[in-house]
N, C-alpha and C positions, 0 to 999 in steps of 0.2 A: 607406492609412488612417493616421492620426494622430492618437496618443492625446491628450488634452487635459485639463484640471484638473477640468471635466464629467462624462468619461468615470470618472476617477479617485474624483470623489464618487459616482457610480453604484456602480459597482465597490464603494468601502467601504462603502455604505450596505447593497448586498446581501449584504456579509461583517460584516456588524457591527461595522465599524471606523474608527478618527476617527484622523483626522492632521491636523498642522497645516499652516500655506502649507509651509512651507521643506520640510516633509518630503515632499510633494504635487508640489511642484517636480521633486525626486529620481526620486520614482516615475515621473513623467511621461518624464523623460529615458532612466528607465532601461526603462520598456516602451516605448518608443520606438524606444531600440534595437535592445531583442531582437526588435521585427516586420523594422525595418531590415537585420538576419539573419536571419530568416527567406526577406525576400522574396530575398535572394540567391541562395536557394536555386532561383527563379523562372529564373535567368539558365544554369543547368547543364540541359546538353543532355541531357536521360535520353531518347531514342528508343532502343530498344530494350533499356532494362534494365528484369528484371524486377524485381515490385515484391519488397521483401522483408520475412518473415513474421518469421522468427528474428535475433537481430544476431550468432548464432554455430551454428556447424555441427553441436556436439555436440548428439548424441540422449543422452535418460536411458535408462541401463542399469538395469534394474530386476531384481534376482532372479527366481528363478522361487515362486509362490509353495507353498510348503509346508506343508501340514498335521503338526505335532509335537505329542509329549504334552507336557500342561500339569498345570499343579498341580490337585485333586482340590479339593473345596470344603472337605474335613478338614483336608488337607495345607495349607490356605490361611489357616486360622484356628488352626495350632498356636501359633504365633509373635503371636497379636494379643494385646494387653493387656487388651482386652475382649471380651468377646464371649457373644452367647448361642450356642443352640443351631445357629444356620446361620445365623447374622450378625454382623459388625462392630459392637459399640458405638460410639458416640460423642457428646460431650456435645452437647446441646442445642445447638441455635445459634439458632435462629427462638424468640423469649419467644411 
């Protein structure tokens, strides 16, 4: 397949975008190319490798998870600069 100045106008029209000849030129050459790599890929003998999922071995280590004491809803609002009875003040934001 062979991208063309067509395929190119398609392409910006469904991306909302305008280019002009010279720069349409460019694109053309340049996804051209990378299908041109691509299909080289067509040419490597993959019989029997398998396909693969990750592009690296490492698994995530994740802790274990733990339950610990946390701040109190008192202890949470000693420190705020406003605040009512069992809430954070804060200025208006929505008029």
């Amino acid at each position: 397949m062979n991208i063309t100045t067509k395929t190119v106008d398609e392409i910006a029209f469904l991306a909302r975008l305008e280019f002009n000849n010279q720069e349409k030129e460019s694109i053309v050459n340049d996804m051209n190319k990378m299908l041109n790599f691509v299909n080289k890929l067509n040419e490597v003998n993959t019989d029997g490798v398998a396909p693969l999922i990750y592009m690296t071995n490492a698994h995530d280590v994740l802790r274990p998870d733990v339950a610990v004491a946390t701040l109190t809803q008192k202890e949470a609002l000693l420190n705020a600069p406003k605040k009512d009875s069992d809430y954070f003040k804060a200025p208006k934001v929505i008029g």
